[in-house]
DRENZAVEX-410738 format. One line per 4 residues: number of its first residue (from 1); for each residue x, y, z of C-alpha. Coordinates in nm, 2 decimals. Layout:
BEGIN
NUM) X/Y/Z; ... $
//
This chain:
BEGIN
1) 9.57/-1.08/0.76; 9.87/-0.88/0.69; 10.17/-0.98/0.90; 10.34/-0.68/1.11 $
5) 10.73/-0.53/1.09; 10.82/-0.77/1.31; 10.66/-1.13/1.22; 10.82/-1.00/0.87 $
9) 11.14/-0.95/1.05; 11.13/-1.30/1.20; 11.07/-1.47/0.88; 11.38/-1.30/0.72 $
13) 11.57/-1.44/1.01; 11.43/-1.80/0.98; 11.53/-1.84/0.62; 11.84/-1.71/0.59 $
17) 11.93/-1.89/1.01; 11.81/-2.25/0.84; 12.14/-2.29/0.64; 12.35/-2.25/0.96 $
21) 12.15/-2.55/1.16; 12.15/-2.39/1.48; 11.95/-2.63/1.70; 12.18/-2.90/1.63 $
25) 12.50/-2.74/1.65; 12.36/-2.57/2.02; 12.14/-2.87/2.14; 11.93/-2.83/2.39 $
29) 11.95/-2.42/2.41; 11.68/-2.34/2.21; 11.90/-2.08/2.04; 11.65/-1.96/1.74 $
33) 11.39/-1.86/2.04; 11.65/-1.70/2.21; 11.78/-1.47/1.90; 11.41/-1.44/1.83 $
37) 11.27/-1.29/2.13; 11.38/-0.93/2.28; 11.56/-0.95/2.60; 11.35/-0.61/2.71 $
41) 11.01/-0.45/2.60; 10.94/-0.12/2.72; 10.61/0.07/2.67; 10.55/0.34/2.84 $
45) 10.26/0.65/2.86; 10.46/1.02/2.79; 10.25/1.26/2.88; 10.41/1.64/2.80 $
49) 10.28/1.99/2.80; 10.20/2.19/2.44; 10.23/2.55/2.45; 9.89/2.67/2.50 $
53) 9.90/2.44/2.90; 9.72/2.16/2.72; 9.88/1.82/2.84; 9.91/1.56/2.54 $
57) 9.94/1.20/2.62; 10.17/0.98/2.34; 10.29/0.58/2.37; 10.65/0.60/2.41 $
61) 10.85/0.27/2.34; 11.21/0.11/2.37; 11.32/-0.19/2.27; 11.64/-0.40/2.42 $
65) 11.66/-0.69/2.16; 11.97/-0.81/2.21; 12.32/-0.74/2.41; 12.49/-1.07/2.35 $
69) 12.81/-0.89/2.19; 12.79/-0.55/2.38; 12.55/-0.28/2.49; 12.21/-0.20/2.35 $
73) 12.24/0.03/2.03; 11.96/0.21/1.85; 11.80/0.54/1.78; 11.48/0.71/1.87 $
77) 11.20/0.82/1.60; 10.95/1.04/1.64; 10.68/0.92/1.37; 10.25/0.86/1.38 $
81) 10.33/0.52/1.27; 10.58/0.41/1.58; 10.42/0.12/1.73; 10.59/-0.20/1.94 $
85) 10.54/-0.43/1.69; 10.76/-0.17/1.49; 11.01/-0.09/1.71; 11.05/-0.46/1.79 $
89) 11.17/-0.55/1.37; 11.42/-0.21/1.43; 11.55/-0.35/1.73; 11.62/-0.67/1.60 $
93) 11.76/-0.56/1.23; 12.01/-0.33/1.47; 12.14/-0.64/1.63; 12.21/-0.79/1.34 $
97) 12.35/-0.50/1.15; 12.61/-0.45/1.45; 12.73/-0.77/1.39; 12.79/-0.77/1.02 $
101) 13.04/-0.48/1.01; 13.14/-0.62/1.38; 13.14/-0.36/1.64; 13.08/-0.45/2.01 $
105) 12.71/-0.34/2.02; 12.42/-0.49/2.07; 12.06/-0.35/1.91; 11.76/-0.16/2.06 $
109) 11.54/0.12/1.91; 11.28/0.35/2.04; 11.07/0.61/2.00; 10.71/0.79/2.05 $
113) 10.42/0.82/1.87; 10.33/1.15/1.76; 10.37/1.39/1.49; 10.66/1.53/1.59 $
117) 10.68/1.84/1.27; 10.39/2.00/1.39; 10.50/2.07/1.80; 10.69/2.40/1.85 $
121) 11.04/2.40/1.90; 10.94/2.42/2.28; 10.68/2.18/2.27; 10.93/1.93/2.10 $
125) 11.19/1.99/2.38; 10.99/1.90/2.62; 10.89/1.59/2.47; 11.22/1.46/2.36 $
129) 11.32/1.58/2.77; 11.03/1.39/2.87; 11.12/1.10/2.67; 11.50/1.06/2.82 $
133) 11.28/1.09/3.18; 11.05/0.85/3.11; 11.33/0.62/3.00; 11.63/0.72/3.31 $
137) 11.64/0.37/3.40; 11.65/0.25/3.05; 11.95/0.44/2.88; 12.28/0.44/2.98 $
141) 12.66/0.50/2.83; 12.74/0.13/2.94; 12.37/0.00/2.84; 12.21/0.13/2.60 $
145) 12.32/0.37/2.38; 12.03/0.58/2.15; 12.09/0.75/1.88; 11.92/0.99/1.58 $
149) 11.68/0.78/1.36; 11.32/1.01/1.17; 11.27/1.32/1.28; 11.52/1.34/1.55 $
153) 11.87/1.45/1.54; 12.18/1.61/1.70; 11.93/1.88/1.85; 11.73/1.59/1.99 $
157) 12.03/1.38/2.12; 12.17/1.73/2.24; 11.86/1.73/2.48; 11.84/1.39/2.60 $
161) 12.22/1.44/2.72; 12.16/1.78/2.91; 11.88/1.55/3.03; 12.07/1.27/3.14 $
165) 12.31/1.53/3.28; 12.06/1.67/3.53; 11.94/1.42/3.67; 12.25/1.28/3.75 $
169) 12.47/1.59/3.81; 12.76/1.47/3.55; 12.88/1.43/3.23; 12.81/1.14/3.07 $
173) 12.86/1.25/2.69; 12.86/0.87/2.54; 12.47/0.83/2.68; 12.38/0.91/2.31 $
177) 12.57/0.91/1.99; 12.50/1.18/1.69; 12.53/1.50/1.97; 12.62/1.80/1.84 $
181) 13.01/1.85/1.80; 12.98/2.11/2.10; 12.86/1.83/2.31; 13.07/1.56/2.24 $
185) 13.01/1.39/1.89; 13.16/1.32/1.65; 13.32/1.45/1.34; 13.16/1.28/1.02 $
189) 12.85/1.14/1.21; 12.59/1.32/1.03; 12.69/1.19/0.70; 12.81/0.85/0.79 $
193) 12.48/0.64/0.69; 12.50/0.81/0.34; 12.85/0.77/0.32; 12.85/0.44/0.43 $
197) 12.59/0.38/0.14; 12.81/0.51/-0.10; 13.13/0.30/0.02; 12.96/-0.02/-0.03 $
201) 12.75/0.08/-0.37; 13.13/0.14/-0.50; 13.23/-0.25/-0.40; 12.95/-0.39/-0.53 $
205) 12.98/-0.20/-0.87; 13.29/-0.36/-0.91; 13.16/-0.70/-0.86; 12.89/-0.62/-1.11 $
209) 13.13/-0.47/-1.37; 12.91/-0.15/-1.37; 13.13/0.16/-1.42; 12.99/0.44/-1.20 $
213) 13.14/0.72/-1.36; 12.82/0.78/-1.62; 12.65/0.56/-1.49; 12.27/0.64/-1.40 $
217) 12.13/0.64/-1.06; 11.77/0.73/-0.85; 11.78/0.79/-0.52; 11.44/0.72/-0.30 $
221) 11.44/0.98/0.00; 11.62/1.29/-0.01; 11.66/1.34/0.34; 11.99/1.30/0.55 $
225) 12.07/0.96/0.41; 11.97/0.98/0.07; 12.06/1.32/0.00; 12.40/1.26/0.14 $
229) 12.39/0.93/-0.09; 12.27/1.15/-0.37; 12.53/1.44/-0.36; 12.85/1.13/-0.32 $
233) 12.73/0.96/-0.61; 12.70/1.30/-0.84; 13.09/1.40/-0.71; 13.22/1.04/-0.79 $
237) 13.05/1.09/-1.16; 12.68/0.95/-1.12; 12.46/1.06/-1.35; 12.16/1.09/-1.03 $
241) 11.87/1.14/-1.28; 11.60/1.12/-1.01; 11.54/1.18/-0.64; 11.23/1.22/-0.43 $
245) 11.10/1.30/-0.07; 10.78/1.32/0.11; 10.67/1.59/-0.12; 10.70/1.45/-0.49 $
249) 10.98/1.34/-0.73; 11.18/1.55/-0.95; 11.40/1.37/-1.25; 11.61/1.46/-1.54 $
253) 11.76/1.22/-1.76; 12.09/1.43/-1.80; 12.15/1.43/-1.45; 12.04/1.66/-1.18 $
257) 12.24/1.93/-1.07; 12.24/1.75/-0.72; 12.44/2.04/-0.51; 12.20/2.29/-0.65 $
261) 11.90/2.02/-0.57; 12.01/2.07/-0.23; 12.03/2.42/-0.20; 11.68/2.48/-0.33 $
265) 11.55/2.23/-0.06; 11.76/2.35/0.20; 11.61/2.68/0.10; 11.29/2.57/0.23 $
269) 11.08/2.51/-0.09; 10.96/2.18/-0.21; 11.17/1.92/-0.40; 10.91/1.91/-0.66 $
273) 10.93/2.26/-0.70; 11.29/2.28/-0.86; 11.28/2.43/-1.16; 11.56/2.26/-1.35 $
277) 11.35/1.91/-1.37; 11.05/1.77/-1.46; 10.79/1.67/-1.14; 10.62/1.31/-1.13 $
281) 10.46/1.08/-0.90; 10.69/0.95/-0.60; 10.59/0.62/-0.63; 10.71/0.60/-0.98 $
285) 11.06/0.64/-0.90; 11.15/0.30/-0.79; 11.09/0.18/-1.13; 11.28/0.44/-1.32 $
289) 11.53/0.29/-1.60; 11.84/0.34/-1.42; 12.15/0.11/-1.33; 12.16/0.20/-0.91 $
293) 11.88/0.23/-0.75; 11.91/0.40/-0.34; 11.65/0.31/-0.12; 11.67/0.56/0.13 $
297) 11.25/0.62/0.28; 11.08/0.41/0.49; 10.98/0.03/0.52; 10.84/-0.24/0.23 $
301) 10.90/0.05/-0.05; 10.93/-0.29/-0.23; 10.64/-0.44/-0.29; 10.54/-0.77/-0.48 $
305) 10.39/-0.53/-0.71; 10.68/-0.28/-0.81; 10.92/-0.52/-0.76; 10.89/-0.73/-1.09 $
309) 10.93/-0.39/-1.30; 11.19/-0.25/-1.09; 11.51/-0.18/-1.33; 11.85/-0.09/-1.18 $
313) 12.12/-0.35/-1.19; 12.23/-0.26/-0.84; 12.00/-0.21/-0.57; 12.11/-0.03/-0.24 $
317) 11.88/-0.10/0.07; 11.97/0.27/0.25; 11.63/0.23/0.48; 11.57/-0.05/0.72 $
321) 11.40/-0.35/0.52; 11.28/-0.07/0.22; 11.20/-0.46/0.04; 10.88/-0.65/0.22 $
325) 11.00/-1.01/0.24; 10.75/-1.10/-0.05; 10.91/-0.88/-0.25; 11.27/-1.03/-0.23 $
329) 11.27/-1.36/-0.44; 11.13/-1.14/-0.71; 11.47/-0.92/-0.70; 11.63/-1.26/-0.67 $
333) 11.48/-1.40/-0.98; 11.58/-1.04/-1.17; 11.90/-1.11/-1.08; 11.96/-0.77/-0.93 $
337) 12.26/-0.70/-0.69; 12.11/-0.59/-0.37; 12.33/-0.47/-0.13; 12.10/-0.54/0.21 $
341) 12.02/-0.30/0.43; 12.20/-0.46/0.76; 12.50/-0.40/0.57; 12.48/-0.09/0.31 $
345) 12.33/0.17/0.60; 12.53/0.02/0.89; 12.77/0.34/0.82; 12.53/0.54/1.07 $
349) 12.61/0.27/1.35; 12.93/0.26/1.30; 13.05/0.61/1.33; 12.80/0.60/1.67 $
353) 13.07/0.36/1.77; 13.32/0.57/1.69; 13.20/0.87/1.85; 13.10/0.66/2.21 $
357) 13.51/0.50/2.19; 13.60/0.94/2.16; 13.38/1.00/2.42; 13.51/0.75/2.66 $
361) 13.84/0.82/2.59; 13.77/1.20/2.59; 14.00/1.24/2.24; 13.88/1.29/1.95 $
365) 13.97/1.19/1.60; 13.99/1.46/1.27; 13.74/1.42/1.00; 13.98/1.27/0.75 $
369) 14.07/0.95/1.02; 13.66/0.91/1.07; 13.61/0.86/0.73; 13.90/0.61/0.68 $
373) 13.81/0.38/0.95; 13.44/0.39/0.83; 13.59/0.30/0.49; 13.75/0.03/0.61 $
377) 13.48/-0.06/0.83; 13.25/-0.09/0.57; 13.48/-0.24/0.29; 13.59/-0.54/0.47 $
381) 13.27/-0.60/0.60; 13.13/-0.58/0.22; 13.40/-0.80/0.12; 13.32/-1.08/0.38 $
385) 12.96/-1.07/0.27; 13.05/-1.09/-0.08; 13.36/-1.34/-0.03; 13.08/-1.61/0.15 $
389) 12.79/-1.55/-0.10; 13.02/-1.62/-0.40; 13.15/-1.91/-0.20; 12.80/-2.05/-0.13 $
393) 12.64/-1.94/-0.42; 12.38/-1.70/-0.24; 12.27/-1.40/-0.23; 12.44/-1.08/-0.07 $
397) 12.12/-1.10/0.17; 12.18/-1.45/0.30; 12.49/-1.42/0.34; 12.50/-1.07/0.54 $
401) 12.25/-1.27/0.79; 12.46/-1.62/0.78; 12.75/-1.35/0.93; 12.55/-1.16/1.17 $
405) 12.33/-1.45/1.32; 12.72/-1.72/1.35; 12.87/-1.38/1.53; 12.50/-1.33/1.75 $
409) 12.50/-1.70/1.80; 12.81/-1.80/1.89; 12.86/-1.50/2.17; 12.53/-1.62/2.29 $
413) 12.66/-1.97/2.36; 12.99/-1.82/2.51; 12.82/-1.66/2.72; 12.66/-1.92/2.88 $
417) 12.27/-2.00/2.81; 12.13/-1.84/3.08 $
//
């Protein structure tokens, strides 16, 4: 029987915790079940009105895994698929992907399940409205802090705060991160996952003496991530042959015109649709001959099937776990540099930190200083990963997850074992 997200989840932690010995360095406070197990579990019935006075009834869920080294941090999707078992594995990656680039969050995650792109624009504000109700008690700028994940976004977040803000007759602007700059958020926060993609794809280039500037890349989901991935890569001299979204896959060895790919999407026609390249299947792309590969769709992309024919020299994990946990002794054995995804898309987190530190202090920072404290953000936490796995002879993965779970760990401990 097919394990879910979150068993998988668990047995990524196990392996890479082993190394660290745990139990014996924290006798008798059964620390792995402790890092294991969500501190909250919240599943709740949404029920919210469609258009024609219909009532629809959705699961709506919220996760507080862990809070050891600050508040609960984590965004809300609105996807078919979005179960507990789910939401539990995002949770628990967002824990440990706070801690690898080290800001003072803890991780959650949340969301309903519905399909979300076919509600009206009314019909989807009352949900999202509904949603922030349902979870009052839940969310909080000192607690837990959501944030944009699928199909939600600074027009989401910007309800969930007017939300938030009549119920309790104030502003409270760090109750969500990703707002709309009119609200509160922050400069660069759209484009920080991508970016933060892109920052560490450059460090680990140089590590692999790959040359980016001609270099050839693909680029799996073209939607706020990968597309932002897609269009830094072409201006620092990436030849991005191939992209693809929900739709299809477009490629052309020369190199797309990626600015241009953008505008015919963002034009409302389908990717595969561009003129300019030839169309193929999507699920072909992740085994294109190309020296970066950007993993930026859903979950176990990865499979034990496409992995062994997969080509790229540098693999960059812009989803949560786009590689199943089968799948990731094959990459080892290939020899590919991954760069793993609790490090290369912690970029969106981060600048969330950002924006809540602006909105407590109520000043905020330009553009330029938002990308240069993400940069360095995300560079030194590369080079720490990249410092311990040459000094233990491991892979990027293990050694992202020795950081995070010694951080996790050790505030745990402090803390007291309560």
């Amino acid at each position: 029987m097919e394990k879910d997200a979150f068993e998988l989840a668990k047995e990524h932690f196990y392996r890479y915790a082993e190394p660290l010995q745990l139990p014996r360095r924290y006798p008798k406070c059964d620390i792995l079940e402790r890092l294991t197990t969500p501190d909250c579990s919240i599943q709740n019935r949404l029920t919210f009105q469609r258009d024609d006075g219909s009532l629809q009834v959705c699961q709506a869920y919220r996760v507080q895994f862990n809070d050891d080294r600050g508040p609960y941090k984590g965004g809300i999707r609105f996807h078919p698929a979005v179960g507990q078992a789910e939401t539990k594995a995002l949770a628990f990656w967002m824990y440990l992907k706070t801690a690898v680039v080290n800001i003072p969050f803890g991780g959650a995650k949340g969301g309903v399940s519905v399909d979300y792109p076919s509600l009206s624009l009314q019909e989807k504000e009352r949900l999202t409205k509904r949603y922030a109700m349902v979870m009052l008690d839940v969310i909080g700028p000192e607690k837990d802090i959501p944030a944009p994940d699928v199909n939600t976004g600074e027009r989401e977040m910007g309800w969930i705060l007017d939300e938030w803000r009549m119920i309790h007759g104030k502003y409270q602007r760090g109750v969500v991160t990703g707002k709309p700059m009119s609200m509160g958020g922050s400069q660069g926060r759209r484009e920080a996952t991508g970016r933060g993609v892109v920052y560490t794809i450059t460090e680990a280039a140089k590590d692999a003496k790959l040359k980016l500037s001609g270099a050839s890349a693909a680029v799996q989901g073209f939607g706020n991530v990968g597309a932002t991935a897609a269009r830094l890569l072409h201006e620092l001299g990436v030849r991005v042959t191939a992209v693809s979204d929900v739709t299809g896959a477009i490629r052309q060895p020369k190199g797309l015109n990626i600015p241009e790919v953008l505008a015919h999407v963002q034009a409302g026609h389908a990717l595969a649709e561009y003129p300019e390249a030839e169309a193929f299947e999507r699920d072909e792309l992740i085994v294109e001959p190309v020296d970066v590969l950007v993993l930026a769709a859903l979950e176990n992309a990865v499979t034990v099937e496409n992995a062994p024919h997969i080509k790229a020299r540098l693999i960059a994990e812009g989803a949560n776990g786009p590689v199943h946990p089968a799948a990731v002794d094959i990459l080892n054995l290939r020899e590919a540099l991954v760069i793993p995804d609790i490090l290369c898309n912690a970029g969106g987190a981060t600048v969330s930190y950002f924006e809540w530190v602006q909105n407590r202090q109520e000043f905020y920072w330009t553009l330029e200083r938002v990308n240069e404290e993400l940069r360095r953000v995300m560079l030194d936490a590369y080079r720490q990963v990249a410092d311990l796995a040459a000094a233990h002879d491991v892979t990027l993965r293990d050694a992202a997850y020795r950081i995070a779970i010694e951080r996790v760990a050790e505030a745990a401990v402090r803390r007291g074992v309560q």
